[in-house]
TORMAR-610172 format. One line per 4 residues: number of its first residue (from 1); for each residue x, y, z of N, C-alpha, C. Coordinates in steps of 0.02 Angstrom, whole numbers, plus 50000, padded with zeros to 5 digits. Layout:
<rs>
NUM) X/Y/Z/X/Y/Z/X/Y/Z ~ ...
</rs>
This chain:
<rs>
1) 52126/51691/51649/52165/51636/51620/52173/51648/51546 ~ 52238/51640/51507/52232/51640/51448/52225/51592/51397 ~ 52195/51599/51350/52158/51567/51296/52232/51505/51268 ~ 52205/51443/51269/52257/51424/51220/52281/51433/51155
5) 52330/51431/51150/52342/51419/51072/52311/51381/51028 ~ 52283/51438/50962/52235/51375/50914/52296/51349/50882 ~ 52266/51284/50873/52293/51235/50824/52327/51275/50738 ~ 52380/51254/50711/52379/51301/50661/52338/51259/50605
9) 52308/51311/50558/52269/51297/50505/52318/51233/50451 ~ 52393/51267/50430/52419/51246/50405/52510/51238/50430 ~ 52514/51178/50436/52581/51173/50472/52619/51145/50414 ~ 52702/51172/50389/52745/51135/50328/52803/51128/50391
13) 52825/51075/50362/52898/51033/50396/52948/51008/50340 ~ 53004/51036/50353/53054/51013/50315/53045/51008/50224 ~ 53007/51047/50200/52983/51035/50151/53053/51053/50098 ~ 53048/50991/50045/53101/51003/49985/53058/50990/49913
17) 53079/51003/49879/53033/51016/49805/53112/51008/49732 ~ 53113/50978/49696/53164/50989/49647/53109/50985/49574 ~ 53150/50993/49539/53107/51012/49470/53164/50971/49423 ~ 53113/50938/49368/53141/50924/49301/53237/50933/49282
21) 53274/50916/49288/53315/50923/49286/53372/50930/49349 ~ 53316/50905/49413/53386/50896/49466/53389/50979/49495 ~ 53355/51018/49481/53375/51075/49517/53329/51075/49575 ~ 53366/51100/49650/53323/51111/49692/53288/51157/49709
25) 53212/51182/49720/53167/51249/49720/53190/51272/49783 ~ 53164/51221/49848/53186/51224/49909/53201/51179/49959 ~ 53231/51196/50003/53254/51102/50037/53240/51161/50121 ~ 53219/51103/50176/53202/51120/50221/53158/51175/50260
29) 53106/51184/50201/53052/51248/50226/52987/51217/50277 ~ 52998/51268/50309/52941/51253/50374/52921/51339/50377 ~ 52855/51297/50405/52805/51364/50384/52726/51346/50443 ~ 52714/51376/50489/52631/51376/50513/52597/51428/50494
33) 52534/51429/50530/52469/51496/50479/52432/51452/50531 ~ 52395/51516/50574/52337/51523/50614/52278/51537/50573 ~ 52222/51522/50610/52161/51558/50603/52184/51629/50604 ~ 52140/51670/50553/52151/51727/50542/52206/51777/50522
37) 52273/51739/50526/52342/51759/50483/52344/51771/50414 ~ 52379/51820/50394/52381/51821/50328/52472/51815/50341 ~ 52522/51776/50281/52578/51781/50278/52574/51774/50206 ~ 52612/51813/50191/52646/51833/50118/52713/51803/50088
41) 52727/51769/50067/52770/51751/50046/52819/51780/49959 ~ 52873/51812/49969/52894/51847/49917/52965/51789/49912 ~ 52985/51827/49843/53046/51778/49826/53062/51794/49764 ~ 53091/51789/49715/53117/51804/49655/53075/51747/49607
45) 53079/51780/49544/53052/51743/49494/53072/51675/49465 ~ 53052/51629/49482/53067/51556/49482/53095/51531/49540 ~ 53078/51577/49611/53115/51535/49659/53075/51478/49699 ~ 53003/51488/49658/52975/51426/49674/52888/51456/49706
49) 52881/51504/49720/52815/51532/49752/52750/51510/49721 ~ 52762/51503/49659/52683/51449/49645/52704/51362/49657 ~ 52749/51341/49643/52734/51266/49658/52752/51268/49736 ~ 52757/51320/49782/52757/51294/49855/52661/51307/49859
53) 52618/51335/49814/52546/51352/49827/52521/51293/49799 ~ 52542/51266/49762/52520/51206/49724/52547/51150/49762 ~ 52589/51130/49809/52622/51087/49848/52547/51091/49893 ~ 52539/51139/49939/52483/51162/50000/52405/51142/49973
57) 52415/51160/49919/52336/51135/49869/52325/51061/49853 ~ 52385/51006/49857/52396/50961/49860/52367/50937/49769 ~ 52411/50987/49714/52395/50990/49661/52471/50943/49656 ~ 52509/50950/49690/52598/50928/49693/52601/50911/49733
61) 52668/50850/49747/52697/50817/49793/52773/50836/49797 ~ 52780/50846/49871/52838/50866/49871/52898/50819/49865 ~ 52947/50832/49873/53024/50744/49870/53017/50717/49944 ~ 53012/50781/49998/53029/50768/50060/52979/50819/50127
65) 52981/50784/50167/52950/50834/50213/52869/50824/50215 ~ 52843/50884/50267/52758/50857/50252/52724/50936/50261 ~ 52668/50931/50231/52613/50956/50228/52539/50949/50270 ~ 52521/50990/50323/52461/50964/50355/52423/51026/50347
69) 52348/50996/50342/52295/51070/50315/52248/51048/50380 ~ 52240/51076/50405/52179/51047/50490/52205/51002/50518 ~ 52283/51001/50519/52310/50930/50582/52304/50874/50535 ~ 52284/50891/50470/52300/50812/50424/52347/50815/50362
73) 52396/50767/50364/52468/50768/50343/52429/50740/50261 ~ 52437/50791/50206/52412/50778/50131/52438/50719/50120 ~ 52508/50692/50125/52542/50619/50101/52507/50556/50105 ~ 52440/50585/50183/52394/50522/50170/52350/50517/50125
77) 52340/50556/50094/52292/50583/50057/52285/50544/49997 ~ 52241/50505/49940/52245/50486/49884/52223/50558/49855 ~ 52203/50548/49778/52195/50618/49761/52114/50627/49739 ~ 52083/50593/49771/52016/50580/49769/52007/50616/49843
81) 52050/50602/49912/52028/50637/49945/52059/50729/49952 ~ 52120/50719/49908/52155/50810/49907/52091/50844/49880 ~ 52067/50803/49827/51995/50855/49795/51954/50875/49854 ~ 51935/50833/49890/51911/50852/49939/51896/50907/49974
85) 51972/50893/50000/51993/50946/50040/52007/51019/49992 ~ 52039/51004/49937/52025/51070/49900/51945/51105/49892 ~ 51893/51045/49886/51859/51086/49878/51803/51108/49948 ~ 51830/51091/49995/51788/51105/50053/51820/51149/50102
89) 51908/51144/50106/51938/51187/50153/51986/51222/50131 ~ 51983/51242/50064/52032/51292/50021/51995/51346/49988 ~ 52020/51409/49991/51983/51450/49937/52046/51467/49901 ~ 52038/51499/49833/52078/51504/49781/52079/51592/49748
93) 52119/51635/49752/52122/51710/49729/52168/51698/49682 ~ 52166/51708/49624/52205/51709/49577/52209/51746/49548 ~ 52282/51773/49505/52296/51828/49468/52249/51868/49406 ~ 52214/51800/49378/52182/51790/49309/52118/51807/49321
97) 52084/51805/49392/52043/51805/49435/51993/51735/49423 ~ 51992/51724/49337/51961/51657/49318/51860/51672/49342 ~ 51835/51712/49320/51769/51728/49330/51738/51696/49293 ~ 51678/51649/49267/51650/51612/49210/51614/51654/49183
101) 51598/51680/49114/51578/51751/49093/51514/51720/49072 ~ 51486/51656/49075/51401/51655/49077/51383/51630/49121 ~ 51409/51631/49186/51354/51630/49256/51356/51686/49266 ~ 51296/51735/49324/51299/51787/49324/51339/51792/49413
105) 51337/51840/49427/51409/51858/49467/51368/51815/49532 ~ 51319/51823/49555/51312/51754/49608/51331/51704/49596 ~ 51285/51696/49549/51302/51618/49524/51386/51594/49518 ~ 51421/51649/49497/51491/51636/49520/51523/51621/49586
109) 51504/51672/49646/51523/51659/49702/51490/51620/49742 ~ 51434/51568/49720/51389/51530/49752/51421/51456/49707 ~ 51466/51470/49661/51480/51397/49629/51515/51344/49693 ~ 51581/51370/49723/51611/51317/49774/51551/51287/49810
113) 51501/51313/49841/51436/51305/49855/51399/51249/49838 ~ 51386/51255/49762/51366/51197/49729/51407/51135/49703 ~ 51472/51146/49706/51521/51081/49686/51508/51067/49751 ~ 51500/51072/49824/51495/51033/49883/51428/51006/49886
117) 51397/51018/49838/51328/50978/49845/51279/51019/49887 ~ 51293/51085/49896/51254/51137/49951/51215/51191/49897 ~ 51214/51180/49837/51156/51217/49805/51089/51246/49821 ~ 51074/51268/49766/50970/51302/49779/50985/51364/49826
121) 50932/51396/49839/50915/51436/49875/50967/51452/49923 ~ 50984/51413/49974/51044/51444/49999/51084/51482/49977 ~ 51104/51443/49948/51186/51445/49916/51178/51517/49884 ~ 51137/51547/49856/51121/51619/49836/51120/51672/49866
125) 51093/51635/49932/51064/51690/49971/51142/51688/49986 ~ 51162/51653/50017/51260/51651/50047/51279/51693/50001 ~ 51288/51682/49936/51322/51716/49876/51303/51810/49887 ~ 51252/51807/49924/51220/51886/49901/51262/51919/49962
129) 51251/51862/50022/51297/51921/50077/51363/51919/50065 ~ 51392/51861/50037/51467/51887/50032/51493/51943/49981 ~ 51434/51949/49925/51427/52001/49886/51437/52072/49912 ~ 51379/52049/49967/51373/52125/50004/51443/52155/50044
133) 51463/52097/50077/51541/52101/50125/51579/52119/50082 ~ 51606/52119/49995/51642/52138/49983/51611/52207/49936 ~ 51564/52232/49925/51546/52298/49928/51497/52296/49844 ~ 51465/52244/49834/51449/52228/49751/51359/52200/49770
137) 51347/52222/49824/51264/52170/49855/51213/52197/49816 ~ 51216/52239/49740/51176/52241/49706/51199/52237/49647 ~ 51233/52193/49632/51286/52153/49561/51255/52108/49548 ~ 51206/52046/49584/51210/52000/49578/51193/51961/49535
141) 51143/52000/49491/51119/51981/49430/51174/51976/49374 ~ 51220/52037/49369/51268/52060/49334/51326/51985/49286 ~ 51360/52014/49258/51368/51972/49225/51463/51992/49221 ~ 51511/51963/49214/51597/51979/49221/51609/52027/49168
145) 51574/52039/49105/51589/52090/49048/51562/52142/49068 ~ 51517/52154/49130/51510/52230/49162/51552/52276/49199 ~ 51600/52215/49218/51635/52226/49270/51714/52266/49265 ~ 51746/52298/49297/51814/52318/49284/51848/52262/49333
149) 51925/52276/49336/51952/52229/49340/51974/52218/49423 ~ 51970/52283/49448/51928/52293/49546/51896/52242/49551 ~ 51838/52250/49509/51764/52230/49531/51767/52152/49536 ~ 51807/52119/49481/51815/52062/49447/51856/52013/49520
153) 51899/52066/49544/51936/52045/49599/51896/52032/49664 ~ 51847/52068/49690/51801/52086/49727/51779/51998/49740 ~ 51731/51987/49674/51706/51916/49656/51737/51838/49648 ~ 51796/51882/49653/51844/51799/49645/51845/51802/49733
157) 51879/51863/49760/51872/51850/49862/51803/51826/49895 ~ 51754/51866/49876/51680/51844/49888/51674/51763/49867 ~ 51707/51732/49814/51685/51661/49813/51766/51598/49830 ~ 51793/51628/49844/51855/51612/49875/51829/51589/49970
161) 51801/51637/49979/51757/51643/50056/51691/51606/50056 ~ 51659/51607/50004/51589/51581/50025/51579/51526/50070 ~ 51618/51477/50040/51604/51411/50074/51642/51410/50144 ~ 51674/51472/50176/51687/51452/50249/51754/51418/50234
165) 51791/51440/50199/51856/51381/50197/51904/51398/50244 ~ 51945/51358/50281/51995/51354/50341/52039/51397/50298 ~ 52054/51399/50260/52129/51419/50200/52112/51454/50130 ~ 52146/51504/50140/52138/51528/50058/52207/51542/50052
169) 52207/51509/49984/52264/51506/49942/52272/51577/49884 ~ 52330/51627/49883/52319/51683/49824/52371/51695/49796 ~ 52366/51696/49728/52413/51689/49704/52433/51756/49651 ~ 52482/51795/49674/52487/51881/49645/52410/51892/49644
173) 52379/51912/49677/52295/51941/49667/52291/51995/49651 ~ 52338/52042/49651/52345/52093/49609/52395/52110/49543 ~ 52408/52067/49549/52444/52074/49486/52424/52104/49420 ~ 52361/52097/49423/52334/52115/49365/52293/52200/49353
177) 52288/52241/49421/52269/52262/49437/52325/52330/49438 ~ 52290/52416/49436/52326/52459/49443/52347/52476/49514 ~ 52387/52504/49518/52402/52510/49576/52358/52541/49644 ~ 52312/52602/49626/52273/52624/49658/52213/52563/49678
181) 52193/52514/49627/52164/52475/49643/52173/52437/49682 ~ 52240/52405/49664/52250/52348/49705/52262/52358/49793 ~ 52266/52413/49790/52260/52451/49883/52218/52448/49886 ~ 52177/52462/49871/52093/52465/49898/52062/52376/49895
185) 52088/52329/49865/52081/52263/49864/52121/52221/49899 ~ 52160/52251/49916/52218/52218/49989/52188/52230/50028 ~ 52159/52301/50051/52144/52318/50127/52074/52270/50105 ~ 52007/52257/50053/51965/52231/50064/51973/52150/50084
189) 52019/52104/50043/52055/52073/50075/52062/52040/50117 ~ 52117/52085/50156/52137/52071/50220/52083/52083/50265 ~ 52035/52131/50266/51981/52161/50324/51934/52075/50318 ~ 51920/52056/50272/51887/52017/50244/51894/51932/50267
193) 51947/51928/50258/51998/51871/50267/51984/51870/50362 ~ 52013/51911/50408/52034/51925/50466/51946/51929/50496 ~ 51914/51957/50465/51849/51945/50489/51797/51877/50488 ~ 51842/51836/50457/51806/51772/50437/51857/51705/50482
197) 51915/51722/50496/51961/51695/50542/51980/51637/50489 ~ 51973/51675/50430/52012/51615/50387/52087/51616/50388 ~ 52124/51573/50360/52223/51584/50363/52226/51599/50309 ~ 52253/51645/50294/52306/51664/50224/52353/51650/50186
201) 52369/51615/50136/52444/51625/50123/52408/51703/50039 ~ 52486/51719/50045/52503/51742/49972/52570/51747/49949 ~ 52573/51724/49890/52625/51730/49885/52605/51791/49808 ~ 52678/51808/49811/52697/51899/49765/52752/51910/49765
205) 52765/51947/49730/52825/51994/49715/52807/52055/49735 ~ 52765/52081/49755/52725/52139/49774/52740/52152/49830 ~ 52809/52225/49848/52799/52252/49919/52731/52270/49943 ~ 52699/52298/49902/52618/52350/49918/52570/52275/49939
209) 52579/52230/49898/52546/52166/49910/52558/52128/49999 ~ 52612/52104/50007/52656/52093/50062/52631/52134/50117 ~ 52623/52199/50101/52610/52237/50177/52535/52233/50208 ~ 52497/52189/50183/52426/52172/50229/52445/52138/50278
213) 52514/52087/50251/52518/52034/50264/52527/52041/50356 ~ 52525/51970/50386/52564/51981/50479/52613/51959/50492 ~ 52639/51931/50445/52730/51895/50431/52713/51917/50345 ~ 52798/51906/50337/52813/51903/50266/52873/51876/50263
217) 52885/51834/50224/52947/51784/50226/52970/51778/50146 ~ 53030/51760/50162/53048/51758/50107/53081/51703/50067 ~ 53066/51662/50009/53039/51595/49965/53132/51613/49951 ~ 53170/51560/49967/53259/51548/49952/53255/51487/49932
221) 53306/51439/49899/53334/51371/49914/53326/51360/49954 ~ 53367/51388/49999/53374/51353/50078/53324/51365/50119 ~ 53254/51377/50099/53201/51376/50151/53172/51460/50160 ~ 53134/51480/50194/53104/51534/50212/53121/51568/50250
225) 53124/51624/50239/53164/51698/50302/53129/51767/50310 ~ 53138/51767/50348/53091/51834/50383/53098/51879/50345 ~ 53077/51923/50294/53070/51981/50259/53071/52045/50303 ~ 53133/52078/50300/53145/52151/50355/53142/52203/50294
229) 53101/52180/50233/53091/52252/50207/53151/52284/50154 ~ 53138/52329/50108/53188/52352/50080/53174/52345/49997
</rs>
């Protein structure tokens, strides 16, 4: 007999977004993401790819349409409970990578950990294996000014993951990164991501970025389209 269909992590409907001045980002985007999907989302510069990540983070409200993160539609949401949910079923990869340069590198990827009130001893020991999963399990003492800018990346995925989040949110994660690097941090990544059955989004401008991805679509006015490459 075959398995049902999981529920998707993150379901968008009809979603529209305008900005300051009456211009529209996008009108009618719909979008799902399974457990364990990674989808990439590319698009041109200002066509909207961070405020559709910031819409999903429930940092923004959209004009129209809805947003659901685990089968729950954000619109119900006050913003006492989006924190919430940001901070219990979202992880965050960012370009800047944003490392705090006086905790030492556990203590970094064990922080989401401790904003949930799951501190001490655990939360370290968690911090040390996700250390280890992304290839740094004798860093932990270490400190972000040891680090190159791989490594730096390594620690933002390791604490992006710690807490088990349904969703990670990434935003150009390589961007900052050389090119040889940032291959070797896609495939860690994605292996990473897919082994934890978390959902993906990313959004990029990055073909090399894009190709971990298991869809890649592409961020228009008029909504999202299948990326055939090129």
């Amino acid at each position: 007999m075959s398995q049902a269909p999981t529920a998707p992590v993150l379901q968008i409907t009809g979603l529209r977004k305008t900005v300051p001045g009456g211009r529209t980002l996008f009108d009618g985007l719909h979008m799902h993401l399974h457990p364990g999907e990674i989808v990439a989302v590319m698009g041109e510069s200002g066509a909207g790819k961070s405020s559709l990540l910031n819409l999903v983070a429930g940092l923004d409200l959209p004009d129209a349409g809805s947003i659901a993160v685990q089968g729950q539609d954000l619109a119900h949401f006050d913003d006492d409970a989006r924190t919430t949910l940001r901070r219990d079923h979202i992880g965050f990869v960012f370009q800047a990578f944003h490392i705090l340069p006086h905790l030492s590198l556990a203590q970094n990827v064990a922080l989401p950990l401790v904003l949930a009130g799951q501190g001490g001893p655990g939360a370290l020991a968690r911090a040390q294996d996700m250390l280890e999963a992304v290839g740094l399990g004798g860093r932990g003492l270490d400190y972000a000014a040891q680090l190159s800018g791989g490594e730096l990346q390594r620690i933002a995925i390791a604490r992006a993951l710690v807490h088990r989040p349904a969703l990670i949110l990434a935003d150009e994660p390589t961007g900052n990164l050389d090119p040889e690097t940032a291959e070797r941090i896609l495939e860690l990544f994605a292996r990473t991501v897919r082994q934890s059955a978390v959902a993906a989004l990313i959004v990029t401008h990055s073909e090399r970025a894009a190709a971990v991805a298991d869809r890649v679509l592409v961020l228009t006015a008029r909504g999202l389209h299948a990326h055939h490459g090129g």
